[in-house]
BAMI-455762 format. One line per 4 residues: their letters; for each residue x, y, z of N, C-alpha, C, O. Coordinates in steps of 0.02 Angstrom, whole numbers, m for minus. Layout:
N
a = X:Y:Z:X:Y:Z:X:Y:Z:X:Y:Z; ...
This chain:
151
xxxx = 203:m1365:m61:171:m1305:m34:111:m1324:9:85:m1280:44; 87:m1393:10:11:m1419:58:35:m1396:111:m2:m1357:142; 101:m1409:140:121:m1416:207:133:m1362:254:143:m1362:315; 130:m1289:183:161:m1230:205:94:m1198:271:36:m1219:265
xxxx = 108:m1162:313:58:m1116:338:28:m1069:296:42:m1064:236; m11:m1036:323:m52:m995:290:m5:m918:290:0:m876:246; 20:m921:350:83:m855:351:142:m858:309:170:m816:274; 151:m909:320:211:m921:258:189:m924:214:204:m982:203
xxxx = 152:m905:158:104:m914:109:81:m852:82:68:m841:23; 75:m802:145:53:m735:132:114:m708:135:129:m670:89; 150:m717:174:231:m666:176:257:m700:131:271:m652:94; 281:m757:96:311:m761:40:278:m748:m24:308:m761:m76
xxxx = 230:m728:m26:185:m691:m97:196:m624:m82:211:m589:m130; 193:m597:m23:195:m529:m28:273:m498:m55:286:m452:m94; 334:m559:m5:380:m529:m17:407:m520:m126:440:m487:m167; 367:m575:m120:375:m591:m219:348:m519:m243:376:m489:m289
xxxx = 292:m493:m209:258:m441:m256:320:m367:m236:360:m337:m271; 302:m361:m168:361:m329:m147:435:m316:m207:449:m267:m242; 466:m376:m200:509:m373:m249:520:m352:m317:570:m328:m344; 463:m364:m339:431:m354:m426:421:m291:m439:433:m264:m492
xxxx = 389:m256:m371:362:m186:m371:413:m131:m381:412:m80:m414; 480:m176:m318:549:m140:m311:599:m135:m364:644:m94:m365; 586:m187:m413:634:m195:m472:601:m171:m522:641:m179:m568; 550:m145:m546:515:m109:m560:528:m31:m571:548:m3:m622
xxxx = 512:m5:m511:525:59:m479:591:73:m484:606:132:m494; 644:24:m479:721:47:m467:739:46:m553:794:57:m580; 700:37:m573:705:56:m688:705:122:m659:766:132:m659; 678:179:m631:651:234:m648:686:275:m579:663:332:m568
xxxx = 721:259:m548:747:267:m496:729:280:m417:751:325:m381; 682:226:m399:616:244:m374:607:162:m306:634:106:m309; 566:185:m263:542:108:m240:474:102:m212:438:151:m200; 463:59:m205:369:27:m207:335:80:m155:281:108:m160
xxxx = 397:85:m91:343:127:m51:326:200:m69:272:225:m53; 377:235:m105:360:282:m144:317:283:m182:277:326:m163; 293:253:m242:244:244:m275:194:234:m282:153:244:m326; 196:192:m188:130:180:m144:109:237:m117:51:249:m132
xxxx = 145:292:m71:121:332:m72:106:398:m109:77:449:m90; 132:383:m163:98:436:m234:32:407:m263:0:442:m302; 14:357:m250:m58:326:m250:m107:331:m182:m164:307:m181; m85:357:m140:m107:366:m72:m112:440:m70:m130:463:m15
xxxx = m101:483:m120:m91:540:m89:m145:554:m139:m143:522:m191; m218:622:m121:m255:626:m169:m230:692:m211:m208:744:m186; m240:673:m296:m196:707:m329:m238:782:m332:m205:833:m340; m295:784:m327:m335:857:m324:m341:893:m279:m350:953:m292
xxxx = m338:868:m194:m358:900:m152:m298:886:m107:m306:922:m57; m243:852:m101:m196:842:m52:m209:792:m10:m267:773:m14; m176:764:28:m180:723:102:m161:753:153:m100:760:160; m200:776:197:m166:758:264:m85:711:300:m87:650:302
xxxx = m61:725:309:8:694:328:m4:652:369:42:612:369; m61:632:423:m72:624:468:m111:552:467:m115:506:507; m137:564:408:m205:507:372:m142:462:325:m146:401:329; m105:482:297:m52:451:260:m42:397:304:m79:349:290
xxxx = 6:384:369:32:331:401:m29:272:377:m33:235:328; m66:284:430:m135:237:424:m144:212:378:m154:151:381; m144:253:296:m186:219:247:m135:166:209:m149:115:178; m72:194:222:m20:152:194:m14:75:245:8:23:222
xxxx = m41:82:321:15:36:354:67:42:358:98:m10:351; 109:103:370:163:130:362:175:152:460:129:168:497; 244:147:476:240:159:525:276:236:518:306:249:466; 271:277:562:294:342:561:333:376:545:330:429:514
xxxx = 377:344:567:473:351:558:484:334:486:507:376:446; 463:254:464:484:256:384:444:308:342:469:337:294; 375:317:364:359:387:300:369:434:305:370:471:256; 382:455:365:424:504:369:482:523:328:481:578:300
xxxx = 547:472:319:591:468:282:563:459:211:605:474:169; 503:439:183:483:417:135:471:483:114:501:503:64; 435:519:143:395:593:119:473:631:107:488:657:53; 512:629:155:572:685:154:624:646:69:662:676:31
xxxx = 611:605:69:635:597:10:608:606:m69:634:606:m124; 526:617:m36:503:628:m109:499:691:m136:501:713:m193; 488:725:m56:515:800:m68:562:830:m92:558:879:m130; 633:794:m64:691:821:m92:690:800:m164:703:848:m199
xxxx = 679:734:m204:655:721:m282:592:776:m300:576:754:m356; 563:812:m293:519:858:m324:458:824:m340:430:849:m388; 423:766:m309:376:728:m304:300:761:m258:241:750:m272; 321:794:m214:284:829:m161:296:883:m154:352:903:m172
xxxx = 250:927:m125:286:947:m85:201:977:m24:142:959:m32; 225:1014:20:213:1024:99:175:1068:108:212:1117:114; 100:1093:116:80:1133:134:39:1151:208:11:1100:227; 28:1199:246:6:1211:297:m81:1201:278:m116:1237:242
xxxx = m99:1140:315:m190:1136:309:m223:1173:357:m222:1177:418; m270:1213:289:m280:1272:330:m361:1265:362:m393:1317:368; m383:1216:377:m416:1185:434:m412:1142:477:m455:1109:505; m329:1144:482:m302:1115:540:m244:1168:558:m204:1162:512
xxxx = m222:1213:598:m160:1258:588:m92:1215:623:m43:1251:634; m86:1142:641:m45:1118:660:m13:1072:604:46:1053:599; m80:1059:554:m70:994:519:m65:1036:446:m85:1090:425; m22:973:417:22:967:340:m19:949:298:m47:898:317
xxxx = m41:974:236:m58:938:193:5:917:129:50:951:104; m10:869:120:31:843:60:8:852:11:m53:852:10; 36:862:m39:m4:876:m136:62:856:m190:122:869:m190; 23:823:m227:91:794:m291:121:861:m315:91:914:m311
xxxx = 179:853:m341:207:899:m389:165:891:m470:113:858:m473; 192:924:m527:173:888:m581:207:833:m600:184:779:m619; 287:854:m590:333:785:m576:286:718:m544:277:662:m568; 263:748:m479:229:670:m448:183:650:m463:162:594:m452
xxxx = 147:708:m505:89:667:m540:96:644:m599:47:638:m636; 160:627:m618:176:595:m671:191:523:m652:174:471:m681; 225:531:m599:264:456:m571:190:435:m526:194:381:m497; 135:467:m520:96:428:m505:49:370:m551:34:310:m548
xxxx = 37:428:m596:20:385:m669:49:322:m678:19:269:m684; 127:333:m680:155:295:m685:151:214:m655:156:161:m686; 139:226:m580:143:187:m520:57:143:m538:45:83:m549; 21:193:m536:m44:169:m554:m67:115:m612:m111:73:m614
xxxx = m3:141:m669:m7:96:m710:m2:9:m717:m36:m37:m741; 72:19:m676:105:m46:m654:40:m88:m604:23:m147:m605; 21:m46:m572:m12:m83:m528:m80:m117:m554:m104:m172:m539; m100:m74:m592:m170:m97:m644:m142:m168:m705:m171:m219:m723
xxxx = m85:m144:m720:m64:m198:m745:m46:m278:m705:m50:m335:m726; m26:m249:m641:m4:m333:m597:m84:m345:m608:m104:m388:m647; m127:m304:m569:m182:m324:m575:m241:m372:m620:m277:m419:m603; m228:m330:m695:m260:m363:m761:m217:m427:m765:m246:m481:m768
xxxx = m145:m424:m764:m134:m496:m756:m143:m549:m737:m137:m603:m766; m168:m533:m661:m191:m596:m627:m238:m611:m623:m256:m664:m599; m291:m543:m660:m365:m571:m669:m372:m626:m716:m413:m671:m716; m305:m609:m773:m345:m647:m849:m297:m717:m830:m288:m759:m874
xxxx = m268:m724:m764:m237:m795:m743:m274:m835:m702:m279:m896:m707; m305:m793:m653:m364:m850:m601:m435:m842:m628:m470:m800:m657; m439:m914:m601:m524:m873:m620:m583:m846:m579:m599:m861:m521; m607:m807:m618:m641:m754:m552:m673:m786:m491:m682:m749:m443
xxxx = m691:m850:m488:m708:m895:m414:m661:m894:m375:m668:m878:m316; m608:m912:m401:m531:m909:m360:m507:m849:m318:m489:m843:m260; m516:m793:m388:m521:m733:m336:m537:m719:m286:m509:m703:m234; m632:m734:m321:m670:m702:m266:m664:m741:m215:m713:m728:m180
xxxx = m625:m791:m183:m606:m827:m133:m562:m802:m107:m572:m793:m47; m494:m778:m132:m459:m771:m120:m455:m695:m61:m427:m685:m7; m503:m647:m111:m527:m588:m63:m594:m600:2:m615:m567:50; m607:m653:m25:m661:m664:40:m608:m687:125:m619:m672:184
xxxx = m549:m730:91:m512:m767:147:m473:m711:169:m464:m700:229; m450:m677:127:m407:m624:135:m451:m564:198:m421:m542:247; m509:m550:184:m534:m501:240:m556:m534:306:m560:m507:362; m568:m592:289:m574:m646:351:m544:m623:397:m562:m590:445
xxxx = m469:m654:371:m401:m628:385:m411:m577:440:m415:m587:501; m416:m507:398:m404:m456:411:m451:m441:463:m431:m402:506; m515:m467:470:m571:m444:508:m549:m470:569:m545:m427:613; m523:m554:594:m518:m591:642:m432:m529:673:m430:m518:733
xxxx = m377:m499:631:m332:m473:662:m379:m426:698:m401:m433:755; m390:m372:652:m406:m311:662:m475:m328:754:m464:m297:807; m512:m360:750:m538:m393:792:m526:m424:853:m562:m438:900; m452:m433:839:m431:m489:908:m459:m546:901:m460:m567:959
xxxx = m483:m585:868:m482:m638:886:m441:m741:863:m456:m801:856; m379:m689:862:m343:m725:844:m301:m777:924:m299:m836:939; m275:m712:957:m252:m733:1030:m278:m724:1078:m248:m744:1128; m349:m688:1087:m373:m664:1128:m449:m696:1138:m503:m674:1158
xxxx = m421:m771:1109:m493:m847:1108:m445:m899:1128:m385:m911:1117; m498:m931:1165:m469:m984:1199:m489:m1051:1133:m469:m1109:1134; m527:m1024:1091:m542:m1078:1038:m537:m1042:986:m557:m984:982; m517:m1067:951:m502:m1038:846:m511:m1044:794:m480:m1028:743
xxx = m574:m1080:809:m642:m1113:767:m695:m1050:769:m710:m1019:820; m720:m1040:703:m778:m1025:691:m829:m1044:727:m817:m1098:754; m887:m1021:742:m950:m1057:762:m1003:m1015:747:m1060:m1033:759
């Protein structure tokens, strides 16, 4: 694994968690991105439909299909936000706020697991490299430097 990249490293952990999440979810007849966005959706006041894509990283088209399916399962459902008259708000069912519980659970659990496996230096490395990461994408300055060194 010395030899691996750092991308291959992150996409083959993700696809592992990915997987775990999906075999998981498919006990209950269900899959990760669903469950992701029943954790994305706020269970008191609704979401916006609009704020959903974004918070997931979800591109349009799949939550789209994602939402129309959780709807037709009795997970959601659709209301007109009535300080926006164009825009949707989303709100759990009680059904979905069950399978959110649910989802929340699993996830608190991957979580406690891997706390009581690394140790918290490791972590806290691990989230420091990780926003690095995220800061240098989100930033541009990955392809858009003629050098790719810190300074």
């Amino acid at each position: 694994m010395k030899d691996a990249t750092i991308d291959y490293v992150l996409r083959t952990t993700w696809l592992a968690v990915n997987k775990m999440y999906n075999e998981e979810a498919s006990k209950f007849d269900s899959t990760m991105a669903t469950g992701f966005a029943l954790l994305s959706i706020d269970p008191e006041n609704g979401t916006p439909s609009t704020s959903l894509g974004p918070k997931m990283g979800m591109e349009a088209t799949s939550l789209s299909r994602t939402l129309k399916n959780m709807q037709e399962r009795g997970l959601i459902e659709r209301k007109p936000n009535p300080e926006d008259g164009r825009g949707v708000l989303i709100f759990l069912t009680e059904f979905g706020r069950e399978k959110r519980n649910y989802s929340k659970e699993k996830v608190l659990t991957f979580n406690e697991t891997i706390k009581a496996n690394v140790a918290t230096e490791e972590l806290d490395s691990f989230y420091k490299v990780a926003e690095i990461i995220n800061n240098m994408i989100s930033n541009k300055k990955i392809y858009n430097k003629k050098e790719h060194t810190l300074k």
